[in-house]
C-alpha positions as CSV (number, residue, x, y, z in Angstrom):
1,X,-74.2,-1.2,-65.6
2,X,-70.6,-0.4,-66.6
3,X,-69.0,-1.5,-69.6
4,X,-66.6,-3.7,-68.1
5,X,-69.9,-5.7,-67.1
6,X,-71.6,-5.4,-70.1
7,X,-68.4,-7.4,-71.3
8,X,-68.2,-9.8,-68.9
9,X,-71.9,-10.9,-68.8
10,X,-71.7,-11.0,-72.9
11,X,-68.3,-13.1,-72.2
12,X,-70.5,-15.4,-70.0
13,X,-73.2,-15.6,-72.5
14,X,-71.0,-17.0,-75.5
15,X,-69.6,-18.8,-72.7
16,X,-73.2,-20.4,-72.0
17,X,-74.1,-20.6,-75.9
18,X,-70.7,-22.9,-76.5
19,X,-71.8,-24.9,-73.5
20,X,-75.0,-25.5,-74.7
21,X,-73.4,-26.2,-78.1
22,X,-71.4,-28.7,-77.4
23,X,-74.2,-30.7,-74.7
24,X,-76.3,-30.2,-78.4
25,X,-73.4,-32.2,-80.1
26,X,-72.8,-34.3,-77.6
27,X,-76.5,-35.5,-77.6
28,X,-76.7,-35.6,-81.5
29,X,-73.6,-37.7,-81.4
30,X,-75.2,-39.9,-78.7
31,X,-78.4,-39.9,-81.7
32,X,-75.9,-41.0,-84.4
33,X,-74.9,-43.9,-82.2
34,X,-78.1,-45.1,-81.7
35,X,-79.1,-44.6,-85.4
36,X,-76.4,-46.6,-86.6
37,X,-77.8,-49.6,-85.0
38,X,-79.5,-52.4,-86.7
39,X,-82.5,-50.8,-88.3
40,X,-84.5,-54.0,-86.4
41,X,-83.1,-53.1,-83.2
42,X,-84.1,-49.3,-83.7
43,X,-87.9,-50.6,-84.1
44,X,-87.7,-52.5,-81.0
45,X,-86.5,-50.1,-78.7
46,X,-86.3,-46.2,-79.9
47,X,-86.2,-45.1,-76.6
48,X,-82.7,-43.9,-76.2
49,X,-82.8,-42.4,-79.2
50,X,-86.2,-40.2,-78.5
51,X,-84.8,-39.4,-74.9
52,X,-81.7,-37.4,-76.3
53,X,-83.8,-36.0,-79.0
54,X,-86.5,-34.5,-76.6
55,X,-83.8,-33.2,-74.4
56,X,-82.4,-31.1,-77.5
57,X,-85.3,-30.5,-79.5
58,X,-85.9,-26.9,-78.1
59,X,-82.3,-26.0,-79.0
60,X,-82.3,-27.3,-83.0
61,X,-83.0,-25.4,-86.0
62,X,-86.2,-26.1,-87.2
63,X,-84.7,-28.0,-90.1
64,X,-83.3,-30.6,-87.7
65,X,-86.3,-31.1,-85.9
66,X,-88.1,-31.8,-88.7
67,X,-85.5,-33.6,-89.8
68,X,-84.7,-35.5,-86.7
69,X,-88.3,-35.9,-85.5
70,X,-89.1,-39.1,-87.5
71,X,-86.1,-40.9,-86.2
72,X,-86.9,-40.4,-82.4
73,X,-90.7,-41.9,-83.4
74,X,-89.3,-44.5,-85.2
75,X,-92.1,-46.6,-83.9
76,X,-94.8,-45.4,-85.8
77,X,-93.0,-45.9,-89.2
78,X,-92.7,-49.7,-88.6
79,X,-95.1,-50.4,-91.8
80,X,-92.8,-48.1,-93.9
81,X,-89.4,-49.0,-92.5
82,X,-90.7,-53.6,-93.2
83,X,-92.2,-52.1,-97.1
84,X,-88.5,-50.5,-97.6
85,X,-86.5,-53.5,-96.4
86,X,-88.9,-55.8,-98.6
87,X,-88.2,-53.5,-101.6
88,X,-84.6,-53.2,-101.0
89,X,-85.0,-57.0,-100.7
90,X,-86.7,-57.2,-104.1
91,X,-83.8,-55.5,-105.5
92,X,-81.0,-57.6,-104.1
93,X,-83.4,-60.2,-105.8
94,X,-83.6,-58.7,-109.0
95,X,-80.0,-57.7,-109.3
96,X,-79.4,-61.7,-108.6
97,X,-81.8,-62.6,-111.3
98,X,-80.5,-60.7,-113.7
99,X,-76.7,-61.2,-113.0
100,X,-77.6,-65.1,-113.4
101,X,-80.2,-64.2,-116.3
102,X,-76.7,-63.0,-117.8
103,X,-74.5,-65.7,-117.2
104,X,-77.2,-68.2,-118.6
105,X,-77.6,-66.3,-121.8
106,X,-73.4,-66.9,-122.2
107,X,-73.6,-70.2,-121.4
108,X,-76.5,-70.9,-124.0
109,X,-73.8,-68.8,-126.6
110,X,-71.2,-71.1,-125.7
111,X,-73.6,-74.2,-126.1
112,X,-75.0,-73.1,-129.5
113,X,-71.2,-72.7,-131.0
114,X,-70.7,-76.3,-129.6
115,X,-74.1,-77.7,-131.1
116,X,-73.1,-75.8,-134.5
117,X,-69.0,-77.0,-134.2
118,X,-70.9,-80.6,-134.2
119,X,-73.6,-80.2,-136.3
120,X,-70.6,-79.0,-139.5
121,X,-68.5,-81.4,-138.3
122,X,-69.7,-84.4,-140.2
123,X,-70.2,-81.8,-143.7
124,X,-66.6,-80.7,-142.6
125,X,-65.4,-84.8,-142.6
126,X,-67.3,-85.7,-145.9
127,X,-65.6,-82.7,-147.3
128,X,-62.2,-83.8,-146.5
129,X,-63.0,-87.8,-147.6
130,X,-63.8,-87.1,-151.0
């Protein structure tokens, strides 16, 4: 082999790596898509989602598979995905009760200055009679 093919085949190889870079993106972009569905609608029907991650899963790191893996099964987390939405539900909850826990404790502070206004008030008028 001469060195003006050793060039051109390792021009056609970058060539080929880019190519397969980008189809990577393109397919991880088509993932995000998906992914930013209704978390609902991702339980139901995971399939897109698992078809463009098994068509790229030989070409990621193995810090993306791992990382991408559970997202193209979504299925099998349903039990985890219903106990996080209950807990994040809990916390919308709690955050409610104690926002309205705190307007209630003003409100009593404002009707105990009222009840003690009222409660002086006829010591305040016998004051000013005599």
């Amino acid at each position: 082999m001469e060195e003006g093919e050793v060039t051109s085949a390792s021009t056609s190889d970058q060539q080929e790596e880019t190519i397969l870079a980008d189809a990577v993106k393109d397919r991880l972009r088509e993932m995000l898509t998906h992914l930013e569905r209704d978390i609902h609608e991702l339980d139901q029907n995971a399939e897109p989602i698992r078809s463009a991650f098994l068509a790229i899963k030989s070409q990621l790191s193995p810090e993306l598979f791992t990382a991408l893996s559970p997202a193209a099964f979504i299925e099998g987390h349903e039990f985890k995905i219903i106990e996080a939405q209950n807990r994040l539900a809990d916390r919308a909850a709690q955050q409610s009760l104690n926002e309205r826990k705190d307007v209630n404790k003003r409100e009593v502070q404002d009707l105990r200055q009222i009840v003690d206004s009222l409660t002086e008030a006829p010591l305040k008028i016998d004051e000013e009679l005599d």
